[in-house]
Backbone as XML, in Angstrom:
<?xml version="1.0"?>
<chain id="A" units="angstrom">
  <residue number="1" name="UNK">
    <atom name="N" x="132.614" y="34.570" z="214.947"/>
    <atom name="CA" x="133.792" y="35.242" z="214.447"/>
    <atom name="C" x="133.338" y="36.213" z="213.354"/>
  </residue>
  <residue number="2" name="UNK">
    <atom name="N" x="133.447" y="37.653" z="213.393"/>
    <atom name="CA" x="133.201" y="38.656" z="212.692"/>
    <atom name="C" x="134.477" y="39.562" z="212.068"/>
  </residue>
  <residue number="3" name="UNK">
    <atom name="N" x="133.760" y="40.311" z="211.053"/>
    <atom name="CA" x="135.165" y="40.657" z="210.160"/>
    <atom name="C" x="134.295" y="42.193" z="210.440"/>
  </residue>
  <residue number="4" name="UNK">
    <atom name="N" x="135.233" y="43.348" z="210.967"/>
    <atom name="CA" x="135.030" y="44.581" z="210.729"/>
    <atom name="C" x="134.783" y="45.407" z="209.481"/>
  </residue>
  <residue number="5" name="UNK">
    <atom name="N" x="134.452" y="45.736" z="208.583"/>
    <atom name="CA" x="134.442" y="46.394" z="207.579"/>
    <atom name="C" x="134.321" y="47.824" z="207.607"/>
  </residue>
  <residue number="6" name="UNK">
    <atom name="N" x="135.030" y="48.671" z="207.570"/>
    <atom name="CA" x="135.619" y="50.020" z="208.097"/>
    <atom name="C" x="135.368" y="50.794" z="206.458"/>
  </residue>
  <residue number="7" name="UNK">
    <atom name="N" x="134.367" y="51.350" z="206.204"/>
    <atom name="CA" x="134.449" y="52.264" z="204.566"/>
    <atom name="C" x="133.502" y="53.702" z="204.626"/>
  </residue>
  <residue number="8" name="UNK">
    <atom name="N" x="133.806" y="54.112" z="203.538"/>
    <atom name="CA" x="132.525" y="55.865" z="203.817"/>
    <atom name="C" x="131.540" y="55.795" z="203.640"/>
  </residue>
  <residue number="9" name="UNK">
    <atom name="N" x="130.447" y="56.082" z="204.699"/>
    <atom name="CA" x="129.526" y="55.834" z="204.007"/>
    <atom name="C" x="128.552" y="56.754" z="203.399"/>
  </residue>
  <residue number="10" name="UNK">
    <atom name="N" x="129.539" y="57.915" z="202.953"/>
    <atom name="CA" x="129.259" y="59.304" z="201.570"/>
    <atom name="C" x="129.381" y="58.793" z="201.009"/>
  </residue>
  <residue number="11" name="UNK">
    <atom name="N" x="129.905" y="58.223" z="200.523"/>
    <atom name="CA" x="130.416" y="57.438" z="198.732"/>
    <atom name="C" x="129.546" y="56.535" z="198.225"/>
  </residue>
  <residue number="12" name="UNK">
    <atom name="N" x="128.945" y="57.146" z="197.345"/>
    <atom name="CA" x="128.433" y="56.092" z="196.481"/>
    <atom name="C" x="128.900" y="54.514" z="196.397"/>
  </residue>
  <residue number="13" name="UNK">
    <atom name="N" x="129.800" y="54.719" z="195.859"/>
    <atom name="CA" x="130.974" y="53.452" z="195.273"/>
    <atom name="C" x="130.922" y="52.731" z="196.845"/>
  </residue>
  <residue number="14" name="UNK">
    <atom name="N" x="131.323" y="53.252" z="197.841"/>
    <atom name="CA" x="131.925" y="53.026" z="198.769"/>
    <atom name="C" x="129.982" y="51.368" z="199.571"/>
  </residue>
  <residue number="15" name="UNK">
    <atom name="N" x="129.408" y="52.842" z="198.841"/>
    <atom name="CA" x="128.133" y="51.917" z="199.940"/>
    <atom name="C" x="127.849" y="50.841" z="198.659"/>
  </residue>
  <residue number="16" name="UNK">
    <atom name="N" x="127.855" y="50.849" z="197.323"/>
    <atom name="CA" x="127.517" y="49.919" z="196.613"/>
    <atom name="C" x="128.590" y="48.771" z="197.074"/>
  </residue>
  <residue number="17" name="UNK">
    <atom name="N" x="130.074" y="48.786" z="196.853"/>
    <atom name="CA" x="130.782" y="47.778" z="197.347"/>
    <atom name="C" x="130.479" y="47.301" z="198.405"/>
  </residue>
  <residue number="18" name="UNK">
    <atom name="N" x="130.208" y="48.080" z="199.448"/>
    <atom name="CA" x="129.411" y="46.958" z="200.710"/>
    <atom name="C" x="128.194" y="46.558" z="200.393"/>
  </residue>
  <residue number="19" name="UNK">
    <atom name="N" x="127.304" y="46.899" z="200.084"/>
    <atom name="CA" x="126.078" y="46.432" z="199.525"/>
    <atom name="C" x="126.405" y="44.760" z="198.681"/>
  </residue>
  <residue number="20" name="UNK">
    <atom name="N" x="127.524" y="44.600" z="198.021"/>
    <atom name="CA" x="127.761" y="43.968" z="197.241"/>
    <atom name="C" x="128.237" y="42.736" z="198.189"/>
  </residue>
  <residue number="21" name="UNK">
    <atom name="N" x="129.009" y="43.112" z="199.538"/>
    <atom name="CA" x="129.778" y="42.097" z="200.524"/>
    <atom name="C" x="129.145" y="41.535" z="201.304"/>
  </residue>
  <residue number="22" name="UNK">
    <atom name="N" x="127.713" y="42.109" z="201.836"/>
    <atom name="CA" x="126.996" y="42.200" z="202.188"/>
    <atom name="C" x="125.874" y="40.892" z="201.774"/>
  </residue>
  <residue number="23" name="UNK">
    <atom name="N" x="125.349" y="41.139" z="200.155"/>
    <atom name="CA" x="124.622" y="40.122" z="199.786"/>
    <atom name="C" x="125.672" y="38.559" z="199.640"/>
  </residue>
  <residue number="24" name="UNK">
    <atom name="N" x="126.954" y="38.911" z="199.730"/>
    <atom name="CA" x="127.850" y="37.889" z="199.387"/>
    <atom name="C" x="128.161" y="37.372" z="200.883"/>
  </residue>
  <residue number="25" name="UNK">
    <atom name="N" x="127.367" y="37.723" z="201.843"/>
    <atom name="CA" x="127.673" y="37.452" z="203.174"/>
    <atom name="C" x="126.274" y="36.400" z="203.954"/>
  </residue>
  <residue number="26" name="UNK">
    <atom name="N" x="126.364" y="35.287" z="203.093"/>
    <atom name="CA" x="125.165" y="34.258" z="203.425"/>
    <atom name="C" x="125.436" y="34.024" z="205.529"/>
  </residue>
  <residue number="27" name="UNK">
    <atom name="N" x="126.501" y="34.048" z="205.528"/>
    <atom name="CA" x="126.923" y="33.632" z="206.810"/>
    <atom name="C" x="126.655" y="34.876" z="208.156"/>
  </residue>
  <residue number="28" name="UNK">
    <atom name="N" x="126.495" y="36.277" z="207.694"/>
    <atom name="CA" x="125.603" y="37.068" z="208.158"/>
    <atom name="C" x="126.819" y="37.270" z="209.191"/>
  </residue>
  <residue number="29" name="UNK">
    <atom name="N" x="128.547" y="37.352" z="208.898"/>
    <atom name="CA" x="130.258" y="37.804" z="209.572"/>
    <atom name="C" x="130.191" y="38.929" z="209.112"/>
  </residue>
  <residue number="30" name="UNK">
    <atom name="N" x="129.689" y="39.748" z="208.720"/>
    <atom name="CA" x="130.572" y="40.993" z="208.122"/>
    <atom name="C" x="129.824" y="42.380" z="208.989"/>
  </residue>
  <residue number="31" name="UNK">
    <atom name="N" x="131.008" y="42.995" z="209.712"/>
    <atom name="CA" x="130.608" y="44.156" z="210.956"/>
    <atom name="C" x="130.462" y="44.700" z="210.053"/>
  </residue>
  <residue number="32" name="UNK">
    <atom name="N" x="129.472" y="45.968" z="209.509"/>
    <atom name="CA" x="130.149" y="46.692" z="208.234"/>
    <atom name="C" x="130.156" y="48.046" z="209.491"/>
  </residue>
  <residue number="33" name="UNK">
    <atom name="N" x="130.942" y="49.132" z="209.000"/>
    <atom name="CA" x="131.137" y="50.342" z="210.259"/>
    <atom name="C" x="131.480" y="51.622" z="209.335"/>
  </residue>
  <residue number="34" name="UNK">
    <atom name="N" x="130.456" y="52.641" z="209.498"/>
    <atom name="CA" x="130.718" y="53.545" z="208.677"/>
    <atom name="C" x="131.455" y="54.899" z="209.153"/>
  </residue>
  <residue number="35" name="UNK">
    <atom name="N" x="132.456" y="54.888" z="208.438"/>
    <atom name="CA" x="133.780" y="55.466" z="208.692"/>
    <atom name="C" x="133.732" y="57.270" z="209.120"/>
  </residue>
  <residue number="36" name="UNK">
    <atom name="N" x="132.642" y="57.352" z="208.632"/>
    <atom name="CA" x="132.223" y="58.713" z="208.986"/>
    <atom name="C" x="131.762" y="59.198" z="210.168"/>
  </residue>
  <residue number="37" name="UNK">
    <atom name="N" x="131.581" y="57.986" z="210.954"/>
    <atom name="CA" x="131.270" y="58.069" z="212.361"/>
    <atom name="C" x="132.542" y="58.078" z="213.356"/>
  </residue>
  <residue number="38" name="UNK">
    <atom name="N" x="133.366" y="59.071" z="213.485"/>
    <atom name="CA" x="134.275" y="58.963" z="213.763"/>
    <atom name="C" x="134.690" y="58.617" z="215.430"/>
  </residue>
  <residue number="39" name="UNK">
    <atom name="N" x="133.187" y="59.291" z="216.082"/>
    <atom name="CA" x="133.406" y="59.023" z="217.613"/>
    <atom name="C" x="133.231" y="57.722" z="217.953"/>
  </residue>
  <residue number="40" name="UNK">
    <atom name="N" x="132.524" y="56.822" z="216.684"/>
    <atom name="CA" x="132.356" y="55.251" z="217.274"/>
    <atom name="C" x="133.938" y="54.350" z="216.525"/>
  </residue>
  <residue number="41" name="UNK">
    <atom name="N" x="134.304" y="54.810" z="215.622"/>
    <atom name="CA" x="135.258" y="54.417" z="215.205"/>
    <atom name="C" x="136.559" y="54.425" z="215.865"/>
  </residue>
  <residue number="42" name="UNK">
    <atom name="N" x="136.844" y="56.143" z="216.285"/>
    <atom name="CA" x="137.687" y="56.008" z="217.054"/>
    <atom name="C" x="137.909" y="55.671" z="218.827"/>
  </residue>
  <residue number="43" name="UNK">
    <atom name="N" x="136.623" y="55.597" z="219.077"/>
    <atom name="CA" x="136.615" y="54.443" z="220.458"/>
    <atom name="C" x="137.203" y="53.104" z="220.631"/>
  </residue>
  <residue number="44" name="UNK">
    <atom name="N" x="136.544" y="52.374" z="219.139"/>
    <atom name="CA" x="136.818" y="50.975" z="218.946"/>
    <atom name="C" x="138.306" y="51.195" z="218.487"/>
  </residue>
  <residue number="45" name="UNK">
    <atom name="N" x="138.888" y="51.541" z="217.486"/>
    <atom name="CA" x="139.958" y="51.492" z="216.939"/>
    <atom name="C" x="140.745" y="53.089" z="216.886"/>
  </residue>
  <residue number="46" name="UNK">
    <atom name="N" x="141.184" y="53.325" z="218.027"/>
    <atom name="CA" x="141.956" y="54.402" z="218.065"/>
    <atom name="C" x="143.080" y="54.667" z="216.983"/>
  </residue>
  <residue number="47" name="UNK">
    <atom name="N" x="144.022" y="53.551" z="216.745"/>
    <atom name="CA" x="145.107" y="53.565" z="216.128"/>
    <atom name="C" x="144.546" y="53.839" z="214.328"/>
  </residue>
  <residue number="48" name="UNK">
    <atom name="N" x="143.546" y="53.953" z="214.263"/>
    <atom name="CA" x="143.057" y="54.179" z="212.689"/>
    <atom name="C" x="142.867" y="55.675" z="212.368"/>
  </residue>
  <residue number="49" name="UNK">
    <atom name="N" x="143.463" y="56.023" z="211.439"/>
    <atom name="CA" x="143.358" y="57.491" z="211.326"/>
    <atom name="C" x="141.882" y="58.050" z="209.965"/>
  </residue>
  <residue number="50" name="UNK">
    <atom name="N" x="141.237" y="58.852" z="210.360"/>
    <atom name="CA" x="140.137" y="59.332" z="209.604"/>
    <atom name="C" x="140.613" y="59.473" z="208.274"/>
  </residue>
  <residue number="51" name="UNK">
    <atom name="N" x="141.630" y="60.213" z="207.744"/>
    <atom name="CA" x="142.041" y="60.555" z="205.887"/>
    <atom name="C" x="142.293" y="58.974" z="205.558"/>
  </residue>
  <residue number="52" name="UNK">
    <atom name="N" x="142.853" y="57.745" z="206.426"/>
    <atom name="CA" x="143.341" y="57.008" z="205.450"/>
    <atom name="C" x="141.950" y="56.125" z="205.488"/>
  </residue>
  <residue number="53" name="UNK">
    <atom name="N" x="141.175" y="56.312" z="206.048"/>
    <atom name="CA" x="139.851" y="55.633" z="206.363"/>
    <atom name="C" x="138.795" y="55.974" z="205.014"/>
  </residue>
  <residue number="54" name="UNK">
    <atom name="N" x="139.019" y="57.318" z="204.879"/>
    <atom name="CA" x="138.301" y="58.138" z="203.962"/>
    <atom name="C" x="139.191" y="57.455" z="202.095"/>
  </residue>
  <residue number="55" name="UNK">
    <atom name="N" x="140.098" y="57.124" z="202.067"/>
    <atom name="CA" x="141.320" y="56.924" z="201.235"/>
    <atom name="C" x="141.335" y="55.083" z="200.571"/>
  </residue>
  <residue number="56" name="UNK">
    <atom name="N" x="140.672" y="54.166" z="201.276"/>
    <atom name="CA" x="140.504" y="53.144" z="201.428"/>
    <atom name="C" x="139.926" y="52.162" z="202.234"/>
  </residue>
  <residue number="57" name="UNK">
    <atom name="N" x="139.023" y="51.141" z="201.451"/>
    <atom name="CA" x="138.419" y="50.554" z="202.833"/>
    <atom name="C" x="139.511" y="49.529" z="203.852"/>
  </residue>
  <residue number="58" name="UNK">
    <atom name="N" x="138.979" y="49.517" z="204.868"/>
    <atom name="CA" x="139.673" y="49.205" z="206.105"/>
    <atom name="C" x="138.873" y="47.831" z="206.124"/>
  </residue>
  <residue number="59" name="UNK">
    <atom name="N" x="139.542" y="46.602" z="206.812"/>
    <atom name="CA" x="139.024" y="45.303" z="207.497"/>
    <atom name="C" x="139.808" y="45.304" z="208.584"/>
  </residue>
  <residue number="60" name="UNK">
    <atom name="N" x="138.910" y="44.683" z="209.544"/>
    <atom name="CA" x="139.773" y="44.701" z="210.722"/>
    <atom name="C" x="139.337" y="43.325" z="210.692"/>
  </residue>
  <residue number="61" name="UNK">
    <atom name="N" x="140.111" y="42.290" z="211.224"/>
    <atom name="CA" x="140.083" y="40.669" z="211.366"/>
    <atom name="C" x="139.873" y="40.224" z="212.691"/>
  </residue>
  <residue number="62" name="UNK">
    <atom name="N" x="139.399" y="39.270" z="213.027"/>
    <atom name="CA" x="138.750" y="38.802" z="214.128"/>
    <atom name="C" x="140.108" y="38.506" z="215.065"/>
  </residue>
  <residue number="63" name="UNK">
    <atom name="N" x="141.539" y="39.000" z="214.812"/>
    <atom name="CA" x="142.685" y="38.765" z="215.852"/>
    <atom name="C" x="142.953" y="40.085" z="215.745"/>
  </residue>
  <residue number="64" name="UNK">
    <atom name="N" x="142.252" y="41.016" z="214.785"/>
    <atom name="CA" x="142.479" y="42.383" z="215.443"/>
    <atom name="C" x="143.650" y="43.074" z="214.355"/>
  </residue>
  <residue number="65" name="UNK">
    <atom name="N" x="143.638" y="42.359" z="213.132"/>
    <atom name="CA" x="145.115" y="42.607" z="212.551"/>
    <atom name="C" x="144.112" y="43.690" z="211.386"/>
  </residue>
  <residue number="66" name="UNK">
    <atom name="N" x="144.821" y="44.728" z="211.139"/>
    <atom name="CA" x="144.322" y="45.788" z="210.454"/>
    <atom name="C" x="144.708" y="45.927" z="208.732"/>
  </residue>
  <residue number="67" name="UNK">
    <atom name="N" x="143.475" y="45.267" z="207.440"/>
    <atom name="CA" x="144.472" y="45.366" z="206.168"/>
    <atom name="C" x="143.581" y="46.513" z="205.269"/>
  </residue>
  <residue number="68" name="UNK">
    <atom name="N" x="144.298" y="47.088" z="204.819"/>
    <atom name="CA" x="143.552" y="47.993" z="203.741"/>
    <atom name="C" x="143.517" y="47.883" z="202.279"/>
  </residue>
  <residue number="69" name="UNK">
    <atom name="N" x="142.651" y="48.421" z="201.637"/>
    <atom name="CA" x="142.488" y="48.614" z="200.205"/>
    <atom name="C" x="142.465" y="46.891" z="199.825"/>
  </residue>
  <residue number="70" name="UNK">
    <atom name="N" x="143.349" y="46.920" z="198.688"/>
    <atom name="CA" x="143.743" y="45.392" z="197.875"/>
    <atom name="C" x="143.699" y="44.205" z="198.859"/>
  </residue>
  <residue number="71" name="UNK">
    <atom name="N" x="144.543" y="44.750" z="199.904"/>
    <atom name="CA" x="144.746" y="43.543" z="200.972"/>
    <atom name="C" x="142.800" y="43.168" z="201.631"/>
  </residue>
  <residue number="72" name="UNK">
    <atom name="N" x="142.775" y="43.969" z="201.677"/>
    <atom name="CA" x="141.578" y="44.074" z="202.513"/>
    <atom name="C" x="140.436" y="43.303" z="201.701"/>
  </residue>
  <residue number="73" name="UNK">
    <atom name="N" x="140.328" y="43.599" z="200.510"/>
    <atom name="CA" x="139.427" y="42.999" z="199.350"/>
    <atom name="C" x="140.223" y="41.336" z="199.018"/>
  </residue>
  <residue number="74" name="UNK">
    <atom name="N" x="140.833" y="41.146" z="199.307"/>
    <atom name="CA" x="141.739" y="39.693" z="199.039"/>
    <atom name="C" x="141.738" y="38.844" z="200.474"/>
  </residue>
  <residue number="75" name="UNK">
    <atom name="N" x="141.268" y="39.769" z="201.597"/>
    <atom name="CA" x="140.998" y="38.887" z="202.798"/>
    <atom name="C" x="139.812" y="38.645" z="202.655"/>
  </residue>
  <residue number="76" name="UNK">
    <atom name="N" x="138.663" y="39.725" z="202.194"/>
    <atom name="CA" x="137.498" y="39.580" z="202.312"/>
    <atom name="C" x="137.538" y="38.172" z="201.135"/>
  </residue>
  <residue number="77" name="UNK">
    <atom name="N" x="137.485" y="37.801" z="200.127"/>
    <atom name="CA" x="137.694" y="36.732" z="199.241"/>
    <atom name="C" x="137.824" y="35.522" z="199.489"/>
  </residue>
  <residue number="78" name="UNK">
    <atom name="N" x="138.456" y="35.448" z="200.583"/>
    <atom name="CA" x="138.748" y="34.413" z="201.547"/>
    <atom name="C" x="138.116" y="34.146" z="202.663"/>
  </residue>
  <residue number="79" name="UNK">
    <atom name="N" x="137.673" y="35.015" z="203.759"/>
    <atom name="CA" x="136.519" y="35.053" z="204.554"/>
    <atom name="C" x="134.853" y="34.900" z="203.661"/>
  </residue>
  <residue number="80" name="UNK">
    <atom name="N" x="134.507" y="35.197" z="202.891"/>
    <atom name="CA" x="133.414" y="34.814" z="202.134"/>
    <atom name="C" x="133.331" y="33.429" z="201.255"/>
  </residue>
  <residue number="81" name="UNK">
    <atom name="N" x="132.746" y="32.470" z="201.631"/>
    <atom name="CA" x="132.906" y="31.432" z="200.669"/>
    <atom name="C" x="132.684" y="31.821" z="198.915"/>
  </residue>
  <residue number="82" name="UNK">
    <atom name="N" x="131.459" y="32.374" z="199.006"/>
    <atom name="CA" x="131.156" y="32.783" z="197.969"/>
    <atom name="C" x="131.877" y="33.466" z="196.928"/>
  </residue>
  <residue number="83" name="UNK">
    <atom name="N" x="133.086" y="34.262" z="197.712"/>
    <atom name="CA" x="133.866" y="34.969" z="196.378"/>
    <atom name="C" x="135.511" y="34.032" z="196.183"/>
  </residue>
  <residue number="84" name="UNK">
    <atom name="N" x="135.545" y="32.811" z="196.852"/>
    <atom name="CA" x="136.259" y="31.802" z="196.689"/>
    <atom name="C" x="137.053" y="31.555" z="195.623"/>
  </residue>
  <residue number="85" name="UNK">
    <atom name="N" x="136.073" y="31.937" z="194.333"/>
    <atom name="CA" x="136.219" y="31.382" z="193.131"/>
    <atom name="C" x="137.538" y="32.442" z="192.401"/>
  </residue>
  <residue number="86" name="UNK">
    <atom name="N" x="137.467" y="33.927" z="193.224"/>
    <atom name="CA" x="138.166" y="34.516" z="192.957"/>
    <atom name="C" x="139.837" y="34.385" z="193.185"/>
  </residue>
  <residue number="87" name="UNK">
    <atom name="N" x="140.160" y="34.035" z="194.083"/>
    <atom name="CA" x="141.083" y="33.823" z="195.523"/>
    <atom name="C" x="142.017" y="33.093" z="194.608"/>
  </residue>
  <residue number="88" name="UNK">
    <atom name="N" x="142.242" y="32.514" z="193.801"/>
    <atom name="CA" x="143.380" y="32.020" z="192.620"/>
    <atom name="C" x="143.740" y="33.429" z="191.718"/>
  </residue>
  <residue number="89" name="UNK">
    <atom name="N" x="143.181" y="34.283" z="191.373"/>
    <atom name="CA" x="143.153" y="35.552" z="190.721"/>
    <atom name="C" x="144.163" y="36.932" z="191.650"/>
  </residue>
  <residue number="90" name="UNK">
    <atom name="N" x="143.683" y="36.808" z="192.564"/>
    <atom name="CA" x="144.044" y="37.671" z="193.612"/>
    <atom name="C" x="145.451" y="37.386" z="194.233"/>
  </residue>
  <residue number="91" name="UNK">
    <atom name="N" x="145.907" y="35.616" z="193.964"/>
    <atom name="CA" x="146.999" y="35.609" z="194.843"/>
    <atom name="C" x="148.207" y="34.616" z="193.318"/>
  </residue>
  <residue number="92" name="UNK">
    <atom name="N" x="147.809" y="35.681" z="192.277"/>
    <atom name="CA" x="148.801" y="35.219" z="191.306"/>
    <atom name="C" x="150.077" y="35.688" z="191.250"/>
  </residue>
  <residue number="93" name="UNK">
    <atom name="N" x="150.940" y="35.341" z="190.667"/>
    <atom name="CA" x="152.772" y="36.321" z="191.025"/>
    <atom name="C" x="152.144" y="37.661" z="190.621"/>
  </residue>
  <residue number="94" name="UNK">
    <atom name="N" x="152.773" y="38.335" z="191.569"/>
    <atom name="CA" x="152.571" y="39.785" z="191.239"/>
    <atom name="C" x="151.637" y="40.872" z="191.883"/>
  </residue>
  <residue number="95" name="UNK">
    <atom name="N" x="150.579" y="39.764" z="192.154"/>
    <atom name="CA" x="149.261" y="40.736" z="192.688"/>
    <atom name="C" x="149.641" y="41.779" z="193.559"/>
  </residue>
  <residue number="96" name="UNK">
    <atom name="N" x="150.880" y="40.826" z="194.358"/>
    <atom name="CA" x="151.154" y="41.915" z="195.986"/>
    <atom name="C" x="151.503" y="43.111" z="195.410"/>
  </residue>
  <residue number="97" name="UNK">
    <atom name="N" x="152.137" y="43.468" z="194.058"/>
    <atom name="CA" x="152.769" y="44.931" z="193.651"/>
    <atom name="C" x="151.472" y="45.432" z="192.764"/>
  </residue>
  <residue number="98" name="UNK">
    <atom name="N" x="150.838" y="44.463" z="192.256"/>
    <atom name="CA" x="149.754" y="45.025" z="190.828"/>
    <atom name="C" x="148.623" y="45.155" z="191.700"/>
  </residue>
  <residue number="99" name="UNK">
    <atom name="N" x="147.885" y="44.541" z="192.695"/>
    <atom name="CA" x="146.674" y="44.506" z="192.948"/>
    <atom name="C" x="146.393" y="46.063" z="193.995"/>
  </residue>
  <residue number="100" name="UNK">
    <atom name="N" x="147.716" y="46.669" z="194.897"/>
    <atom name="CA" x="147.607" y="47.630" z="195.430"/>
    <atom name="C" x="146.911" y="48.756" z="194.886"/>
  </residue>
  <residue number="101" name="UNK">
    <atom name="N" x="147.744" y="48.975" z="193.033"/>
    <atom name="CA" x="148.386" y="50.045" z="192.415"/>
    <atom name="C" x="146.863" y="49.974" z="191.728"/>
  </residue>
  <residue number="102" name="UNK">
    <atom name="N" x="146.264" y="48.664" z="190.841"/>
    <atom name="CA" x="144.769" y="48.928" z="190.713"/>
    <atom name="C" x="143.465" y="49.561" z="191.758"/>
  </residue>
  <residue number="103" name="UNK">
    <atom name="N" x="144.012" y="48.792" z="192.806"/>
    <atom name="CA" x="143.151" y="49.505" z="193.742"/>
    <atom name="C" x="143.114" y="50.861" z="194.362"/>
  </residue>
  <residue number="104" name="UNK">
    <atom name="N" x="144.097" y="51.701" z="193.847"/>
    <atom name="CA" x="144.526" y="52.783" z="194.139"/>
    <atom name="C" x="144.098" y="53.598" z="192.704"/>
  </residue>
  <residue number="105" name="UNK">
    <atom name="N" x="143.796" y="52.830" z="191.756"/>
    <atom name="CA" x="143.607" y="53.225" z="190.765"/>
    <atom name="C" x="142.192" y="54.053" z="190.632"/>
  </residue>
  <residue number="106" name="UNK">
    <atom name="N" x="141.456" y="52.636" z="190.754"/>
    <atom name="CA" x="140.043" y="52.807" z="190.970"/>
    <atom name="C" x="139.518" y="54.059" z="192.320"/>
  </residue>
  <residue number="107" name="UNK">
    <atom name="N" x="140.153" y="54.094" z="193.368"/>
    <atom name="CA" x="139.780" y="54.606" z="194.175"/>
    <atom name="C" x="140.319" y="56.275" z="193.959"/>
  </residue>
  <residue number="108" name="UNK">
    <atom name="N" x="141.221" y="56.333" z="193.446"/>
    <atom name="CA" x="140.996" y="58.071" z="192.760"/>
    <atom name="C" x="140.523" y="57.983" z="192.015"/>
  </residue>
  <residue number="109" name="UNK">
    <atom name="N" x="139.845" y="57.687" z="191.286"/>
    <atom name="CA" x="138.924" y="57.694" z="190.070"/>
    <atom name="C" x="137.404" y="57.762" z="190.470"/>
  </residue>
  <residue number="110" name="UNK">
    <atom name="N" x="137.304" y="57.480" z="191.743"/>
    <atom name="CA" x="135.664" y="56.766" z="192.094"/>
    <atom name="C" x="134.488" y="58.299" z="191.745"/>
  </residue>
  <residue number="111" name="UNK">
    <atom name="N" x="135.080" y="59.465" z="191.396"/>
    <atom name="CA" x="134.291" y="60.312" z="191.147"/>
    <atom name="C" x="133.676" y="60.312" z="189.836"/>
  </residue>
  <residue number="112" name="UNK">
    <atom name="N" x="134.549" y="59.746" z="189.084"/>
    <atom name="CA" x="134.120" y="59.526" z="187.800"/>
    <atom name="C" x="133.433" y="58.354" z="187.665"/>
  </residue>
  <residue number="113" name="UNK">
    <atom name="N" x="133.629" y="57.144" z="188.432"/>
    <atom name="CA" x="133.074" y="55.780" z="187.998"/>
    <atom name="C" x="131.610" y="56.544" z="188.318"/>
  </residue>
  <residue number="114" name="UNK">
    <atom name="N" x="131.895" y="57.229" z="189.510"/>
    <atom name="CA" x="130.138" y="57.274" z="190.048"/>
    <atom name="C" x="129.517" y="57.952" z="188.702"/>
  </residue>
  <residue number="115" name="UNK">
    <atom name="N" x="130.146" y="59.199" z="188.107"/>
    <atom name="CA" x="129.249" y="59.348" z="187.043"/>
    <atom name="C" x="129.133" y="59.144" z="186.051"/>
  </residue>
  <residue number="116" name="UNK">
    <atom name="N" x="130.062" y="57.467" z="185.834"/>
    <atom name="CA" x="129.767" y="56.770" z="184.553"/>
    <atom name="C" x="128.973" y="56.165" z="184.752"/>
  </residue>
  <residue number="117" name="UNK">
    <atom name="N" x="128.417" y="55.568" z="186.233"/>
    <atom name="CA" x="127.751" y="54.786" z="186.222"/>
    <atom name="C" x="125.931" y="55.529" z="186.832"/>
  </residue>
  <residue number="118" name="UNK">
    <atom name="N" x="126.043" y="57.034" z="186.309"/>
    <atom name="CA" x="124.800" y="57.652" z="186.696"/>
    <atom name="C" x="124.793" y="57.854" z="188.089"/>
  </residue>
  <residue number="119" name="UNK">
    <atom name="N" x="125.231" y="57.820" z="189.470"/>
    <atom name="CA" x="124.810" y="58.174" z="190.417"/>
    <atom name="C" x="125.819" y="59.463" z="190.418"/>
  </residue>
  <residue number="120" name="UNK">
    <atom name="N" x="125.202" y="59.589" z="191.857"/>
    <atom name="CA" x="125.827" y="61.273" z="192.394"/>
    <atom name="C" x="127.100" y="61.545" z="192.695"/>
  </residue>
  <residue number="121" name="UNK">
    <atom name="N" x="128.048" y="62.136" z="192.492"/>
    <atom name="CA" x="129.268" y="62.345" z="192.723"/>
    <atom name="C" x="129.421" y="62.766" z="194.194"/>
  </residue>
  <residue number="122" name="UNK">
    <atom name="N" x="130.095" y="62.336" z="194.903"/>
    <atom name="CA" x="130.619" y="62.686" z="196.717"/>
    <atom name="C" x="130.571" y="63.956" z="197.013"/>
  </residue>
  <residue number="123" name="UNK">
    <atom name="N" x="130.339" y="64.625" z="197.656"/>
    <atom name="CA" x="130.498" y="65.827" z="198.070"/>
    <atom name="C" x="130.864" y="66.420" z="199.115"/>
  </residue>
  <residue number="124" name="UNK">
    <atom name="N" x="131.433" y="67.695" z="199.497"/>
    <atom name="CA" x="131.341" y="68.250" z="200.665"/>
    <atom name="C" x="133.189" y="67.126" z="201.570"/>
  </residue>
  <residue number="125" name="UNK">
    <atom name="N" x="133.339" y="67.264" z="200.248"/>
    <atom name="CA" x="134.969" y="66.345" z="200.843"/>
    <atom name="C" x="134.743" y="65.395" z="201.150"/>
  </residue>
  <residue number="126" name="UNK">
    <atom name="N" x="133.545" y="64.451" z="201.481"/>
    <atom name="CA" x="133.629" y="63.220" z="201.220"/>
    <atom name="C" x="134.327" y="62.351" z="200.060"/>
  </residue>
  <residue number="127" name="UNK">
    <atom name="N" x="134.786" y="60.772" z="200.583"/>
    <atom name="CA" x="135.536" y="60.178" z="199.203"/>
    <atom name="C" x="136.477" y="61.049" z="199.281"/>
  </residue>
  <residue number="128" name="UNK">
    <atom name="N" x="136.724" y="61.692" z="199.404"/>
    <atom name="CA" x="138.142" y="62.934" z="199.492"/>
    <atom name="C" x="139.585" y="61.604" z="199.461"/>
  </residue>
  <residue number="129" name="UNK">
    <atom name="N" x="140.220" y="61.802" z="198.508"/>
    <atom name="CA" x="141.470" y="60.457" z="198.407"/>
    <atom name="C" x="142.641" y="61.365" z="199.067"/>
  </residue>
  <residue number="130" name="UNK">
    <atom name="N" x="143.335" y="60.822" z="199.855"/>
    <atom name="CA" x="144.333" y="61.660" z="200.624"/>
    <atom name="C" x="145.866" y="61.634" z="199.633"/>
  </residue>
</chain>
């Protein structure tokens, strides 16, 4: 049973967060699929559109059910044993309205995190937030 992981893989941010799901993936489930490949993407998953792909990462779940951004990082939490510890944090009153609006936060911002945190800023409309 495998978990799709649908993100850019221009983005800095974008490849460190998988990088990050990745080492947190002892169980060796996580499809990761880079979103920029659009002819393999949209073979497998037609119904996914490229800007909102580019806009947030995508999970696709092993019944095929499609969650993005917050949701998507709060399934992954739960499919990983390892980030377990989080999964009380993520599903406190409120998250469903607060955890979107952070994650939406961060993700227009990711031009700047990248160059707070010294790497290269996206280019060429990559990371592009719709």
């Amino acid at each position: 049973m495998s978990v799709t992981v649908l993100y850019d893989g221009q983005c800095v941010l974008c490849q460190q967060s998988l990088k990050v799901l990745q080492a947190l993936d002892w169980r060796k489930r996580l499809n990761p699929m880079d979103a920029q490949n659009q002819e393999q993407v949209m073979a497998r998953y037609p119904h996914l559109e490229y800007e909102a792909l580019m806009g947030a990462m995508h999970v696709v779940t092993p019944v095929g059910d499609t969650l993005i951004g917050f949701f998507a990082v709060r399934y992954l939490a739960r499919f990983l044993p390892l980030l377990w510890l989080l999964l009380p944090l993520l599903y406190l009153p409120g998250m469903n309205w607060l955890g979107p609006r952070v994650y939406a936060w961060v993700a227009r911002r990711r031009y700047t995190i990248n160059r707070l945190a010294g790497r290269p800023v996206c280019e060429d409309g990559y990371c592009k937030i719709p």
